[in-house]
N, CA and C of each residue as an Amber inpcrd file, in Angstrom:
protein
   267
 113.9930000  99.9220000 117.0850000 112.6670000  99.8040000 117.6430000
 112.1490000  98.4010000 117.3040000 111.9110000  97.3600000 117.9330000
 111.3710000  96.1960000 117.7650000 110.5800000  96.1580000 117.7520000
 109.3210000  97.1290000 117.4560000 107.9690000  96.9840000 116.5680000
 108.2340000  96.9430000 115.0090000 109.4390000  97.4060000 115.0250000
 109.5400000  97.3680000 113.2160000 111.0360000  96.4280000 112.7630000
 111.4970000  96.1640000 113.7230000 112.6830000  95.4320000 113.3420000
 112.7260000  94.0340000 112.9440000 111.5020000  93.6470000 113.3840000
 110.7440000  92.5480000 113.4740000 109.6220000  91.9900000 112.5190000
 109.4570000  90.6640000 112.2380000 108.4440000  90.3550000 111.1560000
 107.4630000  89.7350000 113.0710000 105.7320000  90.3580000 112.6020000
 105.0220000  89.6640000 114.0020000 104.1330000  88.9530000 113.1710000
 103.5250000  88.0790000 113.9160000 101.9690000  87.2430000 113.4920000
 101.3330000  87.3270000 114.0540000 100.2740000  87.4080000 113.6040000
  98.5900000  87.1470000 114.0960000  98.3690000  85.7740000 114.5860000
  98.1360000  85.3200000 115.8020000  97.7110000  84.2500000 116.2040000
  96.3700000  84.2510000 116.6010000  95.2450000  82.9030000 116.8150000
  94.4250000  83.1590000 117.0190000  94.7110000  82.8520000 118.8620000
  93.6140000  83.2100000 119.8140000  93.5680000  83.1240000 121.3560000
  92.4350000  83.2700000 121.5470000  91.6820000  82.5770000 122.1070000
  90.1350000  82.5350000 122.3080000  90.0350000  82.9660000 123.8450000
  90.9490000  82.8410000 124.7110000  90.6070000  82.9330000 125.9620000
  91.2600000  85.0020000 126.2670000  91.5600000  85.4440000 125.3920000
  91.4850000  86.9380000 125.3870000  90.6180000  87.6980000 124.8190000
  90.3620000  88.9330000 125.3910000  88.9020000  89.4820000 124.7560000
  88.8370000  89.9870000 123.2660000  89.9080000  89.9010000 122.6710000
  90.1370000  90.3220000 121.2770000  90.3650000  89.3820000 120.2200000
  90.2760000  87.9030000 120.7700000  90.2750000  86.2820000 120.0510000
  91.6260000  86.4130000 119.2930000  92.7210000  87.1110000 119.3030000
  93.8930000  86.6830000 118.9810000  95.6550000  87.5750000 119.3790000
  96.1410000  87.1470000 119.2800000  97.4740000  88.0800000 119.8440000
  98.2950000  88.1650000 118.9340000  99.6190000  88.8920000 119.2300000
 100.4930000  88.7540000 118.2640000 101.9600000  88.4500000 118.9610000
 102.8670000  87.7680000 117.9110000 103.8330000  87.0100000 118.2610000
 105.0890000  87.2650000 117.8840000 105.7290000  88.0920000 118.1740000
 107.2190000  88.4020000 117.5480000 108.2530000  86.6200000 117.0450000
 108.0820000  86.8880000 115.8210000 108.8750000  86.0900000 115.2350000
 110.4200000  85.8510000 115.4100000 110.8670000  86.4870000 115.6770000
 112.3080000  86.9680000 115.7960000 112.6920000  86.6630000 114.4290000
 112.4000000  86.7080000 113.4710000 112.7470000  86.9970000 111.9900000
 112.9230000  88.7570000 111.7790000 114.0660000  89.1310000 111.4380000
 114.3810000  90.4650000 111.1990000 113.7890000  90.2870000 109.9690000
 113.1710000  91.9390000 109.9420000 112.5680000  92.9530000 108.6740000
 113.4630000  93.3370000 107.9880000 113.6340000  93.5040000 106.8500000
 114.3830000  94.2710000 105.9400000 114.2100000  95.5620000 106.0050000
 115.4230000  96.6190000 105.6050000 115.0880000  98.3530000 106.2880000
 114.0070000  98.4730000 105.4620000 113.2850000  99.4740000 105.9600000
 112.3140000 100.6160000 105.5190000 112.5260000 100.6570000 103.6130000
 111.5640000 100.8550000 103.2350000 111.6870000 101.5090000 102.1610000
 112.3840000 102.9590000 101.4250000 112.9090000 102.9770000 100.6320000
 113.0680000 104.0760000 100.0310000 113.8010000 105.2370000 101.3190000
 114.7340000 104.3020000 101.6680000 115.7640000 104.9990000 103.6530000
 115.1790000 106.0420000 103.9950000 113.5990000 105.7060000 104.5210000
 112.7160000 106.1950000 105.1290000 113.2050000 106.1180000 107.0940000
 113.3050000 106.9740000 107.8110000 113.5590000 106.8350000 109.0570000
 112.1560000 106.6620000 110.0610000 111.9650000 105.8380000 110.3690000
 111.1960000 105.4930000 111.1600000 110.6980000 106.1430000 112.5850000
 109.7040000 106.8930000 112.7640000 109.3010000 107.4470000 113.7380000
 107.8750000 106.7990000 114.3310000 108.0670000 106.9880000 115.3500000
 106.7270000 106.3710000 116.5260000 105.9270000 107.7890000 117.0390000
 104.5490000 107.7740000 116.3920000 103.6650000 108.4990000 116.7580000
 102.2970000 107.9580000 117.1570000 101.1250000 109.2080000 117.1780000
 100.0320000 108.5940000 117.2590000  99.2630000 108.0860000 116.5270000
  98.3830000 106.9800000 116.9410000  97.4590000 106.3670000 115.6560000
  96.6060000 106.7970000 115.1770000  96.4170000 108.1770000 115.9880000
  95.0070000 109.5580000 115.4340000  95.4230000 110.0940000 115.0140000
  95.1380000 111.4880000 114.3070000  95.6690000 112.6790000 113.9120000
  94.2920000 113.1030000 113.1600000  94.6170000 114.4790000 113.1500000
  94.0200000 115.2890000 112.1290000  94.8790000 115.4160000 111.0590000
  94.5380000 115.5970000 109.6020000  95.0560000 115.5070000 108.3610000
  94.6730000 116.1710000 107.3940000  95.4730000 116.9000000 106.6500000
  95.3390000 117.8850000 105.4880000  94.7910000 117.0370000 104.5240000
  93.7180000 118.0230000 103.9820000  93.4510000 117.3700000 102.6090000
  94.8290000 116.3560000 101.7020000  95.6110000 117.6310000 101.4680000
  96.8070000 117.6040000 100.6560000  97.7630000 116.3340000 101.1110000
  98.0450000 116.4670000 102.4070000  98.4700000 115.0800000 103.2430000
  97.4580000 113.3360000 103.0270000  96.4510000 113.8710000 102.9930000
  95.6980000 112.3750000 102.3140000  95.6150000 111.9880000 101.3980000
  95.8180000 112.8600000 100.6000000  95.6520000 112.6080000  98.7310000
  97.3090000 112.0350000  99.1120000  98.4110000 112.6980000  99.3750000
  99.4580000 112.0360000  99.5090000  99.9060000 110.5420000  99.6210000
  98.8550000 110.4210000 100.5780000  98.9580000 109.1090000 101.4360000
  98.4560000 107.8940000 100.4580000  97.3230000 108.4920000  99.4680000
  96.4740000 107.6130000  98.9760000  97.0750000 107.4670000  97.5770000
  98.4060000 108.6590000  97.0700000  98.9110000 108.1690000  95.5590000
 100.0880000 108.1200000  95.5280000 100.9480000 108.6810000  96.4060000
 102.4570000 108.2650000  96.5630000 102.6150000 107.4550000  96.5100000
 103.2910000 106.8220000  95.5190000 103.6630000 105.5000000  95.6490000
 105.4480000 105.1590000  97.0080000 105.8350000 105.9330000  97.5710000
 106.3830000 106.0360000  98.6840000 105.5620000 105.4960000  99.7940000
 104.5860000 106.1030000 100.0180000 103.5060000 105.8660000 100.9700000
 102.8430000 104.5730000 100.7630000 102.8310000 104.0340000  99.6860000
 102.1730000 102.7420000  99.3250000 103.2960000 101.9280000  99.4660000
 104.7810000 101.9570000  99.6690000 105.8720000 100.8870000  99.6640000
 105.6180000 100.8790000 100.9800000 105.4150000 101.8370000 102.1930000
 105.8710000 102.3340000 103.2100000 104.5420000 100.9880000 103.8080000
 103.4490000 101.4280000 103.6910000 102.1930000 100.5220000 104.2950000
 102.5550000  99.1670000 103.9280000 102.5100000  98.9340000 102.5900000
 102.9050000  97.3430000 102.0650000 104.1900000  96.8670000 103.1920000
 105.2720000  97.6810000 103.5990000 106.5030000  97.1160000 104.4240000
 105.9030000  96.8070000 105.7860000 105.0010000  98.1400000 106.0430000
 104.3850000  98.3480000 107.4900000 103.4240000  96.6220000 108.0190000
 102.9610000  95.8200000 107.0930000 101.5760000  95.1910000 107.1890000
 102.1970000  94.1580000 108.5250000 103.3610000  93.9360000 108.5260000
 103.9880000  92.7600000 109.3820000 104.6420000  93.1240000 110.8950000
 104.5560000  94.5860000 110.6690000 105.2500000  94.7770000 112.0550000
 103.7980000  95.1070000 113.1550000 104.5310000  95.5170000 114.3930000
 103.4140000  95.8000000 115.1520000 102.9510000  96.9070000 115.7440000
 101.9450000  97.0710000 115.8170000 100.8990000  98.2290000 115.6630000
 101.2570000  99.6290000 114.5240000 101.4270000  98.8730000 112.9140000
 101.6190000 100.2780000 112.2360000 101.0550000 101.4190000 112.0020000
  99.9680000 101.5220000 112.9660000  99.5090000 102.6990000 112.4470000
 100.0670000 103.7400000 114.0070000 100.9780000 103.3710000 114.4850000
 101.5780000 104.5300000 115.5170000 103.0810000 104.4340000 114.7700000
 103.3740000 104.1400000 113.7330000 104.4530000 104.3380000 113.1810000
 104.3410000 104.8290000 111.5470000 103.3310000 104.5030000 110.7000000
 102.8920000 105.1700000 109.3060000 102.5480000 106.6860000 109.4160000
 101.9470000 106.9780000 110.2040000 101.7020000 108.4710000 109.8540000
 102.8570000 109.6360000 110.5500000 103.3430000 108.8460000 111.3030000
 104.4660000 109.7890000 111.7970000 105.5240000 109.4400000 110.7140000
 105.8460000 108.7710000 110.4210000 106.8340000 108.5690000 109.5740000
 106.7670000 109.3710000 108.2090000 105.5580000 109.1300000 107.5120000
 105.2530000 110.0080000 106.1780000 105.6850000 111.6460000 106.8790000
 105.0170000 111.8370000 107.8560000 104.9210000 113.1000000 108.4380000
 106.3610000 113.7720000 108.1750000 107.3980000 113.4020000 109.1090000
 108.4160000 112.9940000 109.8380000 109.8360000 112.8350000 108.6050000
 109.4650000 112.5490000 107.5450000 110.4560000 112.2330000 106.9170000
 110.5550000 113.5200000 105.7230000 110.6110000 114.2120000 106.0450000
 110.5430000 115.8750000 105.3060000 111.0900000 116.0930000 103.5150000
 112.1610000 115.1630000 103.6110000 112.3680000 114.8500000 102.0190000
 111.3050000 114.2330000 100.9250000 110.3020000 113.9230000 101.7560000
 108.8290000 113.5350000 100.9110000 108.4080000 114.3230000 100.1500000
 108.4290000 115.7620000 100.8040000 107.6610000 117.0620000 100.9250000
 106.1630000 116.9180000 101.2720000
């Protein structure tokens, strides 16, 4: 998936309505953390208590975001993935 295979940047663009874009580097990412498999979901969800406290002290979940910060659009790939990867519990 070359939203995550990929290191992207933030550029700035003044003449788009969001003042900046992003730019695939073609610099490859290093795998996933902790041979986490990577799944593409949505950037909403509803969420268990138990699932947020997860999110907020796992330190799995904290390698997973810290890896996530460079690729593009991680939040349709972080929560499916925590979800998604069942050996978490």
């Amino acid at each position: 998936m070359e939203r995550t295979d990929y290191v992207w940047q933030i550029l700035n663009k003044t003449n788009n309505r969001y003042g900046f874009y992003l730019k695939n580097t073609g610099i490859k990412k290093q795998p996933p953390p902790d041979n986490l498999l990577i799944f593409k979901g949505s950037a909403y969800g509803a969420f268990s208590r138990a699932f947020v406290e997860f999110v907020l002290t796992n330190e799995v979940a904290k390698r997973l975001l810290e890896w996530s910060r460079d690729t593009y659009s991680p939040d349709e790939h972080y929560w499916a993935t925590l979800n998604y990867n069942t050996h978490l519990n």
